[in-house]
C-alpha beads as a LAMMPS data file, in Angstrom:
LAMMPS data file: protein, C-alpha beads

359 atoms
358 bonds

1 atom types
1 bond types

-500.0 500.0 xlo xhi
-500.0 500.0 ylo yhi
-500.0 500.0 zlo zhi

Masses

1 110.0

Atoms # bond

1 1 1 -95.879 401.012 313.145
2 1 1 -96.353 400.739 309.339
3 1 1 -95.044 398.301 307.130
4 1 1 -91.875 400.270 305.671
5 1 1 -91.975 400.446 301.986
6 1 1 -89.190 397.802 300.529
7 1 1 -86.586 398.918 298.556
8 1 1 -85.205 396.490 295.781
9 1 1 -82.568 397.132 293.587
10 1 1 -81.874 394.706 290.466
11 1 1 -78.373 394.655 289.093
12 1 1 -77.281 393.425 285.513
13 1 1 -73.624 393.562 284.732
14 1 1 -73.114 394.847 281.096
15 1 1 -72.864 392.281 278.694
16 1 1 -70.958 390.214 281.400
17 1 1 -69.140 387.104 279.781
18 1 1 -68.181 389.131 276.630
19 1 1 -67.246 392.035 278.500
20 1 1 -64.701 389.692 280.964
21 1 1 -63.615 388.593 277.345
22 1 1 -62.930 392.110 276.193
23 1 1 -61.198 392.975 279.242
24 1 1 -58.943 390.147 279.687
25 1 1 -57.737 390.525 275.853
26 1 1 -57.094 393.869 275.028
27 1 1 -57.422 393.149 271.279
28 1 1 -61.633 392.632 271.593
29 1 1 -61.493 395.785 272.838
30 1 1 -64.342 397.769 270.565
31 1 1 -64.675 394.512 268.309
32 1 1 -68.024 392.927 268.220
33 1 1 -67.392 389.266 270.015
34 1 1 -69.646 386.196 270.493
35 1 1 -69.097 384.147 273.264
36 1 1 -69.586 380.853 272.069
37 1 1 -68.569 378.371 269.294
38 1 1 -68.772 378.967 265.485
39 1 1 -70.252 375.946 264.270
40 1 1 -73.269 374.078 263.017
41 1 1 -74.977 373.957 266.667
42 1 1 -73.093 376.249 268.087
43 1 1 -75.042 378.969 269.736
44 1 1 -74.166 382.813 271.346
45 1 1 -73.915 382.590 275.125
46 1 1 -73.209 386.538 275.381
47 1 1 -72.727 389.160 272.513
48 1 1 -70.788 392.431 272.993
49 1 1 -72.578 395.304 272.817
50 1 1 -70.289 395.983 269.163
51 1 1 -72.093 393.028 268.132
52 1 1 -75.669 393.714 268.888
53 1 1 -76.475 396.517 266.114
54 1 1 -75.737 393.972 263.672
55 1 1 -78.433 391.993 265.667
56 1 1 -76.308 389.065 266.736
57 1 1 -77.983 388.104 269.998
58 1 1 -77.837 385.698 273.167
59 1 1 -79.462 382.411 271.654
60 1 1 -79.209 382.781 268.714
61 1 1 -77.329 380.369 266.296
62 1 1 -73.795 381.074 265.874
63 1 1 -73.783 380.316 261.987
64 1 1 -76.743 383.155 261.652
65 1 1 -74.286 385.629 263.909
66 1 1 -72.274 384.946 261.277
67 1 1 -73.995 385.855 258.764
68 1 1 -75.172 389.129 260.240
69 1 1 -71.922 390.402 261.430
70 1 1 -68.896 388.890 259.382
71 1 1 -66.183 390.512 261.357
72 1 1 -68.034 388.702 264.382
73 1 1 -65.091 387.650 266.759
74 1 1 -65.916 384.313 268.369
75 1 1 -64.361 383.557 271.982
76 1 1 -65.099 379.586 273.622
77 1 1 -66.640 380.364 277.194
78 1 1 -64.059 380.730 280.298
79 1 1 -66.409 379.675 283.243
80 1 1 -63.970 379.366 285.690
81 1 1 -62.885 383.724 284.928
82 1 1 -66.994 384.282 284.767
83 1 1 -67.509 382.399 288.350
84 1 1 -64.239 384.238 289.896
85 1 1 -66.055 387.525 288.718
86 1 1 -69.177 386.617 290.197
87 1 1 -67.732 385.514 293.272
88 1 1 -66.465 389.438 293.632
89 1 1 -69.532 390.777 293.171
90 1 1 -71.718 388.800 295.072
91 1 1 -69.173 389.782 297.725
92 1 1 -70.149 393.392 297.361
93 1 1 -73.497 392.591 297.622
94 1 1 -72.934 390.553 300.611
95 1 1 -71.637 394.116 302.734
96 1 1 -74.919 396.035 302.363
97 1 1 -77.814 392.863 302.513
98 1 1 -78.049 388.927 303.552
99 1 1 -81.253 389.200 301.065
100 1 1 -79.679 388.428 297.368
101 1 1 -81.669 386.638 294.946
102 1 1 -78.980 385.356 292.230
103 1 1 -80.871 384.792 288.897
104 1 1 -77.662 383.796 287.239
105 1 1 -73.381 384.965 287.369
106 1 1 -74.159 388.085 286.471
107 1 1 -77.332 389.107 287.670
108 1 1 -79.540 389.585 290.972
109 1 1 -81.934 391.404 293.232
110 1 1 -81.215 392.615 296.868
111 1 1 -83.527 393.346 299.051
112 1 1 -82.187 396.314 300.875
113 1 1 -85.424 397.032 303.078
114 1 1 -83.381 396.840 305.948
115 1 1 -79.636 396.957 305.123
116 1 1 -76.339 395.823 306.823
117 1 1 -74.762 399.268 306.207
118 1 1 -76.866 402.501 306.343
119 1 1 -76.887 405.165 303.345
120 1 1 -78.778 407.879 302.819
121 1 1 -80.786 405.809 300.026
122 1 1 -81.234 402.836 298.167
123 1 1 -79.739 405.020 295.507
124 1 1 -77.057 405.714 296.891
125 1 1 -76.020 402.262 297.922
126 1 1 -76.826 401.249 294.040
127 1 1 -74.287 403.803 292.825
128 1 1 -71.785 402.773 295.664
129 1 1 -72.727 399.050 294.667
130 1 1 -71.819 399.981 290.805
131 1 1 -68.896 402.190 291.954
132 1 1 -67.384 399.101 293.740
133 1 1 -68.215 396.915 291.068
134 1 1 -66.304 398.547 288.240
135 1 1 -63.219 399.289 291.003
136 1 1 -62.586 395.828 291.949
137 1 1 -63.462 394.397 287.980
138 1 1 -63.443 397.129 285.796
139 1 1 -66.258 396.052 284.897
140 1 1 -69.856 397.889 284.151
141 1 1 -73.475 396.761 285.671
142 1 1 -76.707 398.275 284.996
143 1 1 -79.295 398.917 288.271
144 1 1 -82.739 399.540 289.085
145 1 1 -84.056 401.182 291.647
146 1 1 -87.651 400.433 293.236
147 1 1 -90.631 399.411 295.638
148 1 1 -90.886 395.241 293.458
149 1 1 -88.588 393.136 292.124
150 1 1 -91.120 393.664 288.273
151 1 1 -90.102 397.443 288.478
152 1 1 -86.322 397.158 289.686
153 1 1 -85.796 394.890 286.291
154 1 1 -87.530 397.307 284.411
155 1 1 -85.127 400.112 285.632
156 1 1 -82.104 398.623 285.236
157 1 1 -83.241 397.527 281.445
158 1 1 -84.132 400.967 280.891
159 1 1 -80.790 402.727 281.338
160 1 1 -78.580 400.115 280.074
161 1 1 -75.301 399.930 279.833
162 1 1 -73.642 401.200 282.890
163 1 1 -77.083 403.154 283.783
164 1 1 -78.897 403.590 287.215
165 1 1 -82.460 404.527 286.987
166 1 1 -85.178 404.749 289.813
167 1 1 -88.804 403.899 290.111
168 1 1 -90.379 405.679 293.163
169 1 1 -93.122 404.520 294.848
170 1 1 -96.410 405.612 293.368
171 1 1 -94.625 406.082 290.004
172 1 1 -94.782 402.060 288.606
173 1 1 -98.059 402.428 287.079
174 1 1 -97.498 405.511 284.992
175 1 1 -94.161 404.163 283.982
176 1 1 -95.672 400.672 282.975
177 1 1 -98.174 402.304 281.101
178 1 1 -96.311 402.983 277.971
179 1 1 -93.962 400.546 277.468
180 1 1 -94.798 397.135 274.721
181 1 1 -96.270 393.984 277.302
182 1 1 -93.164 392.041 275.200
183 1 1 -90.622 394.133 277.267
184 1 1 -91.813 392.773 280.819
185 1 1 -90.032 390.323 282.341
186 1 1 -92.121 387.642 282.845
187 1 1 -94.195 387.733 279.378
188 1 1 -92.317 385.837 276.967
189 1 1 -92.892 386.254 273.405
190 1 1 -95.147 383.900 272.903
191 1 1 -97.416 385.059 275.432
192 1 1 -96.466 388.882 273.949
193 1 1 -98.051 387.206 270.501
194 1 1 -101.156 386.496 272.106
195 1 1 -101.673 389.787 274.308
196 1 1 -100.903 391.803 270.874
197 1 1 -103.994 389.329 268.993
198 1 1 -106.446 390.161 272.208
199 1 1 -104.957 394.430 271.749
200 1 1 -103.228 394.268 274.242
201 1 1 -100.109 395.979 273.398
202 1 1 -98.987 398.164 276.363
203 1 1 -99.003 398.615 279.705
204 1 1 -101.840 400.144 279.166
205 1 1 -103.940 397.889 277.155
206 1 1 -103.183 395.303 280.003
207 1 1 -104.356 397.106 282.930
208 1 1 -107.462 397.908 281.165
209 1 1 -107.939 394.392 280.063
210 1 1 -110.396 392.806 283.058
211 1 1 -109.194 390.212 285.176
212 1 1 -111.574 387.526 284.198
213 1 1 -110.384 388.169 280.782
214 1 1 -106.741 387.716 282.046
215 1 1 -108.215 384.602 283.458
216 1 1 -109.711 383.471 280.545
217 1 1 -106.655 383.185 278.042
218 1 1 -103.467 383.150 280.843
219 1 1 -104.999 380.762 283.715
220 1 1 -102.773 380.987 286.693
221 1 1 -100.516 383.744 285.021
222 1 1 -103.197 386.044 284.770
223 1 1 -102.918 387.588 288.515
224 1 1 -99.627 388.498 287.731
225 1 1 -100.041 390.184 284.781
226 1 1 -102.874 392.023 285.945
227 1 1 -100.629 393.283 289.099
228 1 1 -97.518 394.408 286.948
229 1 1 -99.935 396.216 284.972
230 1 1 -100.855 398.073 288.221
231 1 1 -96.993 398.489 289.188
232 1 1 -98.039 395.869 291.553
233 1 1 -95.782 392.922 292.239
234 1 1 -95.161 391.445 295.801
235 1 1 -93.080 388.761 294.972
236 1 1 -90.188 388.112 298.172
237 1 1 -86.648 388.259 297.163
238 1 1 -85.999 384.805 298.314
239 1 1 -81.978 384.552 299.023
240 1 1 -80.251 381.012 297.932
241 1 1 -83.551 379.903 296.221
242 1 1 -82.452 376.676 294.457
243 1 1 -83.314 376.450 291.117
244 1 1 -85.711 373.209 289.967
245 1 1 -85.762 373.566 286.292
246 1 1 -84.477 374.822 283.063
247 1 1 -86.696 374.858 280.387
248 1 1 -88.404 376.667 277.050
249 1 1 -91.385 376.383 275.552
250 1 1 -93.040 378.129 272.439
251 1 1 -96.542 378.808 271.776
252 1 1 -96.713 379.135 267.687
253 1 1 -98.732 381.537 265.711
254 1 1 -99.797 378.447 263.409
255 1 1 -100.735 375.133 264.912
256 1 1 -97.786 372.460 263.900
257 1 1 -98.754 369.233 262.018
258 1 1 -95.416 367.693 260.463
259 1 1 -93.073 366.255 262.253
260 1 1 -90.325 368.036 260.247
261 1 1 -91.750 371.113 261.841
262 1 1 -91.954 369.821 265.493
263 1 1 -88.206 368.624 265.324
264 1 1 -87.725 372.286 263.395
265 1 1 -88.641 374.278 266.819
266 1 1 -87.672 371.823 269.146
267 1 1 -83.832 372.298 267.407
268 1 1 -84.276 375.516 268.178
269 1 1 -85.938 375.182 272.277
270 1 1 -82.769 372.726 272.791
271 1 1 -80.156 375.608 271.264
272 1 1 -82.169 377.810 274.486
273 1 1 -82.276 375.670 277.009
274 1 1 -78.423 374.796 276.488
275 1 1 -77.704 378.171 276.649
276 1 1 -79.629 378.518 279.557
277 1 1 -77.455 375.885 281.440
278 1 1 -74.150 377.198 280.453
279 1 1 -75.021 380.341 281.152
280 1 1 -76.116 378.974 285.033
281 1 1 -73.029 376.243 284.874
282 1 1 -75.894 373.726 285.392
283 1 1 -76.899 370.856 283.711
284 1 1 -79.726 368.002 284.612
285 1 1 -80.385 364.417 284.642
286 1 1 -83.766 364.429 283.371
287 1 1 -85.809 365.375 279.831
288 1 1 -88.941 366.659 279.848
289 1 1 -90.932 367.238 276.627
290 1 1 -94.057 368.938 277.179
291 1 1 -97.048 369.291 274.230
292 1 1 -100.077 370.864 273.503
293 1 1 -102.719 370.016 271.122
294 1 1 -104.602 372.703 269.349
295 1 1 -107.829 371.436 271.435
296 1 1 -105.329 372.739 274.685
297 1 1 -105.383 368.795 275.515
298 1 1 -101.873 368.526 277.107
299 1 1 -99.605 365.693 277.543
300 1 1 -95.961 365.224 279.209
301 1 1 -93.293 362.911 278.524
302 1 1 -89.866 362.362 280.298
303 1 1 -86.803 359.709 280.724
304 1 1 -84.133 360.045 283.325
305 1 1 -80.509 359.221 282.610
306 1 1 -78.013 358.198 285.656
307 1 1 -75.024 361.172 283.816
308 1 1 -76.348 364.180 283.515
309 1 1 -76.605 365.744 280.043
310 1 1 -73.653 366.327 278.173
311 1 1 -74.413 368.954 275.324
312 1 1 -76.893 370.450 273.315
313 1 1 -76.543 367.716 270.861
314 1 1 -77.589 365.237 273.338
315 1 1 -80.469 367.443 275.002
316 1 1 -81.916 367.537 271.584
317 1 1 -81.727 363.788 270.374
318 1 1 -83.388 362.826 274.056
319 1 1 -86.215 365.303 272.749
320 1 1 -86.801 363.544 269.826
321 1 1 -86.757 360.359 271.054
322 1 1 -89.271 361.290 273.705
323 1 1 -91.619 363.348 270.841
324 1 1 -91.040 359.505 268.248
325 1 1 -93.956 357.440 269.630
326 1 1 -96.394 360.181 269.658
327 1 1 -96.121 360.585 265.710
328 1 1 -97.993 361.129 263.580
329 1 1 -99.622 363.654 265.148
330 1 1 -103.721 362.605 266.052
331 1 1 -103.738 367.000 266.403
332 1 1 -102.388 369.815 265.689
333 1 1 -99.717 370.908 268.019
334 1 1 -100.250 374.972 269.562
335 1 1 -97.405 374.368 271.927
336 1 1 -93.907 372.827 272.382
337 1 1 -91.894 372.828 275.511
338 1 1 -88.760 371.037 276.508
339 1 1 -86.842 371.299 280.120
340 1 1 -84.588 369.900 282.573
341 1 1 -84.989 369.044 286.034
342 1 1 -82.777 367.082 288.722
343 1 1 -80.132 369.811 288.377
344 1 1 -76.536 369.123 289.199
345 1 1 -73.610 371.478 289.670
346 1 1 -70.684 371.707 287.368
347 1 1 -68.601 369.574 289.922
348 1 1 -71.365 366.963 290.257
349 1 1 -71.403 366.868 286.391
350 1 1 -67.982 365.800 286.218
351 1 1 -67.724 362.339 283.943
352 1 1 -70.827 363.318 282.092
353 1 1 -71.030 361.552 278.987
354 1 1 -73.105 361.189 275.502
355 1 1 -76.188 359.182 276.526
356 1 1 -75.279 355.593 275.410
357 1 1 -78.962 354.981 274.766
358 1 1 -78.941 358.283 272.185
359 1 1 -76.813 356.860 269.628

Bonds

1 1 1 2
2 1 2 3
3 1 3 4
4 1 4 5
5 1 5 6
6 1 6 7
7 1 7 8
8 1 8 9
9 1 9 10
10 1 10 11
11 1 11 12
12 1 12 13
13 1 13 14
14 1 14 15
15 1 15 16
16 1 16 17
17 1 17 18
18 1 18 19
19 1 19 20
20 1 20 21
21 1 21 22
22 1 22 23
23 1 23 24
24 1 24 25
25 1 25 26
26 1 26 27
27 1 27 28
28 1 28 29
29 1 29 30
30 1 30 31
31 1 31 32
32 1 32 33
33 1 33 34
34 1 34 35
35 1 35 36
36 1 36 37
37 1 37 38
38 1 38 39
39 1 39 40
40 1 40 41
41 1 41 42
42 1 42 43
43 1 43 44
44 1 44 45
45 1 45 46
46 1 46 47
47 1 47 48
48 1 48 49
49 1 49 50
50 1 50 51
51 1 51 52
52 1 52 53
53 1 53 54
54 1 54 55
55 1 55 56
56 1 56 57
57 1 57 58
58 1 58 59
59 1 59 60
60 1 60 61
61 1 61 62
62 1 62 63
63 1 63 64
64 1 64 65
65 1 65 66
66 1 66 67
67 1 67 68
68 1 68 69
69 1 69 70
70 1 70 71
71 1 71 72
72 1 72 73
73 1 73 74
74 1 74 75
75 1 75 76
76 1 76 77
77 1 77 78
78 1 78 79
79 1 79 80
80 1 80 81
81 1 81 82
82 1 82 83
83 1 83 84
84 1 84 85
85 1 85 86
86 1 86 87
87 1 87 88
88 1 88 89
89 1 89 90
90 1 90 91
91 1 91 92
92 1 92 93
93 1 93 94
94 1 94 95
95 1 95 96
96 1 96 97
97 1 97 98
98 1 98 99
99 1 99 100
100 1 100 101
101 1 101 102
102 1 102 103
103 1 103 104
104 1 104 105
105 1 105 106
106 1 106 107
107 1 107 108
108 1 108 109
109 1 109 110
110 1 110 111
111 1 111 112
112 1 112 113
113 1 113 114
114 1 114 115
115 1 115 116
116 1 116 117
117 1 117 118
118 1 118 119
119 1 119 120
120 1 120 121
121 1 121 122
122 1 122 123
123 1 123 124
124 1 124 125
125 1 125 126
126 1 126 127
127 1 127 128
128 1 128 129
129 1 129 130
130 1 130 131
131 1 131 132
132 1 132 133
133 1 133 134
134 1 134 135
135 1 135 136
136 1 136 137
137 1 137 138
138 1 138 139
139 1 139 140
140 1 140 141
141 1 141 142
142 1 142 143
143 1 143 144
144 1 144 145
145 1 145 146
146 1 146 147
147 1 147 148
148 1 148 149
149 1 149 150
150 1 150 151
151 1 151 152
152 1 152 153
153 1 153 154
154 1 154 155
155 1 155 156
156 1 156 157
157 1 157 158
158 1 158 159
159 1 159 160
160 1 160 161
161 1 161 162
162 1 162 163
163 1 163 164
164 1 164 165
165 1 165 166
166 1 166 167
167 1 167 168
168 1 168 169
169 1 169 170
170 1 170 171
171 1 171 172
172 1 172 173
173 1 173 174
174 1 174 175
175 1 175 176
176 1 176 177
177 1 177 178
178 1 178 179
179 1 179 180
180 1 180 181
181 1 181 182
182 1 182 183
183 1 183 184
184 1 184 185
185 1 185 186
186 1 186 187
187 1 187 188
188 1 188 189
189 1 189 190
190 1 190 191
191 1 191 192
192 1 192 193
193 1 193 194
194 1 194 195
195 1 195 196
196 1 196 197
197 1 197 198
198 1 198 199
199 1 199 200
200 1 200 201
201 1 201 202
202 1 202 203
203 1 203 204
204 1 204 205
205 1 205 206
206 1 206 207
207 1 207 208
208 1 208 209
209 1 209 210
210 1 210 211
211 1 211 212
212 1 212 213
213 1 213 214
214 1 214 215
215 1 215 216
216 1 216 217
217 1 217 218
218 1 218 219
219 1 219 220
220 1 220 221
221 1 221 222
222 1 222 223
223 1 223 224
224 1 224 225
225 1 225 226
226 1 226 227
227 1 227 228
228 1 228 229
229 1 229 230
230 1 230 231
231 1 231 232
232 1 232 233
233 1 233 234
234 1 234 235
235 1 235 236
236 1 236 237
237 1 237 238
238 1 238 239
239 1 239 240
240 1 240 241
241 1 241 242
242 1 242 243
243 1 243 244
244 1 244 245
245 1 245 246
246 1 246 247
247 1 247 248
248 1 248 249
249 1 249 250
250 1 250 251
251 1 251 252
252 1 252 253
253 1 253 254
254 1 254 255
255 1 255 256
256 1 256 257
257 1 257 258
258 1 258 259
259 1 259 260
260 1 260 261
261 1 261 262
262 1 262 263
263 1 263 264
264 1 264 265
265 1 265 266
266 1 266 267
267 1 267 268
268 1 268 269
269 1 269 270
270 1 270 271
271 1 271 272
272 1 272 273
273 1 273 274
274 1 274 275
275 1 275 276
276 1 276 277
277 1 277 278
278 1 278 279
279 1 279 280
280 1 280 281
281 1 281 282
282 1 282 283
283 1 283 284
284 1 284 285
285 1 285 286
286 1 286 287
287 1 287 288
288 1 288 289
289 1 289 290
290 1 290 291
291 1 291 292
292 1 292 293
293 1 293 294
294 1 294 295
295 1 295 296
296 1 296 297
297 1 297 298
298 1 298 299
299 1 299 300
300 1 300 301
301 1 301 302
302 1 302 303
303 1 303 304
304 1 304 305
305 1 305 306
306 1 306 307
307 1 307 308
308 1 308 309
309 1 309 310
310 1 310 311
311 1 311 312
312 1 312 313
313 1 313 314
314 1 314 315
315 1 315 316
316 1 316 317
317 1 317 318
318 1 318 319
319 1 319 320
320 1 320 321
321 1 321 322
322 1 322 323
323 1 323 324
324 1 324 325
325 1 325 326
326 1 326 327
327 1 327 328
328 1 328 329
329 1 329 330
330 1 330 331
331 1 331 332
332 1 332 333
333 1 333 334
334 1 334 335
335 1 335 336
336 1 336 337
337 1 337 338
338 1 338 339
339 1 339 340
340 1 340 341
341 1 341 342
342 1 342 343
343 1 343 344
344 1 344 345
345 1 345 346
346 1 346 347
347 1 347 348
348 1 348 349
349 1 349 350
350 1 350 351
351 1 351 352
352 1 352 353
353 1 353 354
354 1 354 355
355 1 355 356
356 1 356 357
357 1 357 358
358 1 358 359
């Protein structure tokens, strides 16, 4: 008997925290609103979509938001409402598949292959997914519809918000064709930079860019691009997957030398990361600061704490302190990461408290 063709769908609720925001306080309602805190470090956890033709963005710094949108509504995080939402859809997932991969609250593939109730379609259980969704939250989510976990992203970006699209099989390689390499999930824009300086700009470009090539400038990365490029991606969707890391790194058009400037993006790979573990209600015990030299020499430096990190304040001092005894720089720096691993749960966080060796 043949291998059945899988069937993934990817679903992305709309904008979630802000939209739980603008639901549970009728006066957001059609206001742009930031999720967050307005101050100096303050960053966006979750814009509205009112807020995002102004260009205020998940990330970004809440004093810029600011600045771009003036009647920008700001609204501290609830993550006890966001994690009682998620619980209720992750329930509806649960009735049609034991296969969910959770990338965060609001967001996850099922692999519906085989599923716990039969439909006539995996589109039809994505619509009945969405129709549940917005009945039991009145809330919107965003799917996608296909044969890989690569294309099911793709299609639920494509028709968002509160869109279904659908990728059948044979169809991922014309789709991918046209679209910029910096829209794929998986190519950051780092790595977008350096695909646009080799011409590689498109789906296109990629697949006609040889392997070797690939090989040559991505390393271990360069089998995957090559496959996505193809419409070719046979990653599992691995249920309750626990996540190792959190972490960001930047590759930079022009090679670093001053420290100003290291501490300059590394302010700005802390502001991420942070955002990164609100947004998963995570936090870790341990600071890695990764660097490499124009030469692509590499090097690695961490300390472990007994609490867990406290704030982005905190994340960002430990990364300075680890980056301190390798100034001044013997090289140019091409790359600057920063991450944390030994991950703990908001409940194991409890008592977390300003490192007393980060004064």
């Amino acid at each position: 008997m043949p291998t059945p063709v899988r069937r993934i769908i990817h679903i992305d609720m709309d904008a979630f925290y802000a939209s739980v925001e603008q639901r549970d306080n009728p006066a957001l309602k059609g206001r742009p609103v930031a999720v967050g805190h307005c101050q100096e470090r303050g960053v966006v956890a979750a814009a509205s979509y009112e807020a995002r033709p102004y260009g205020v963005r998940s990330a970004m710094p809440s004093l810029i938001a600011q600045r771009k949108c003036p009647d920008l509504v700001f609204v501290p995080p609830r993550f006890e409402a966001y994690r009682a939402v998620s619980a209720q859809i992750h329930a509806i997932f649960a009735r049609y598949t034991s296969l969910i991969q959770p990338l965060s609250l609001d967001e996850a593939y099922l692999d519906i292959t085989h599923p716990l109730l039969r439909r006539a379609s995996a589109t039809a259980i994505a619509e009945e997914i969405r129709a549940s969704i917005f009945e039991q939250t009145r809330l919107t989510a965003s799917a996608g519809v296909s044969y890989n976990k690569f294309l099911a992203k793709l299609a639920s970006d494509h028709r968002k918000p509160n869109g279904l699209f659908v990728i059948p099989p044979g169809q991922g390689e014309s789709f991918v064709a046209p679209l910029p390499v910096g829209t794929f999930h998986g190519v950051g824009p780092a790595t977008a930079r350096r695909m646009n300086a080799l011409g590689i700009h498109t789906g296109a470009d990629l697949r006609a860019c040889p392997l070797d090539i690939l090989k040559h400038h991505f390393g271990k990365a360069a089998a995957f691009y090559h496959g996505i490029a193809h419409g070719v991606d046979n990653r599992p969707v691995e249920a309750n997957r626990p996540r190792k890391s959190l972490g960001k790194e930047t590759t930079f058009i022009e090679d670093l030398h001053t420290e100003a400037d290291l501490v300059h993006a590394m302010t700005s790979l802390a502001a991420q990361v942070w955002t990164s573990c609100q947004k998963r209600e995570l936090s870790g015990r341990t600071v890695t600061l990764k660097l490499r030299h124009s030469d692509f020499t590499q090097l690695t430096r961490s300390q472990s704490f007994t609490d867990p990190v406290g704030d982005e304040a905190t994340l960002l001092k430990a990364g300075v302190r680890l980056l301190s005894p390798l100034l001044p720089l013997a090289k140019p720096v091409r790359l600057l990461g920063l991450s944390l691993t030994g991950l703990v749960l908001p409940g194991q966080a409890e008592g977390a408290r300003q490192l007393s060796l980060l004064p």
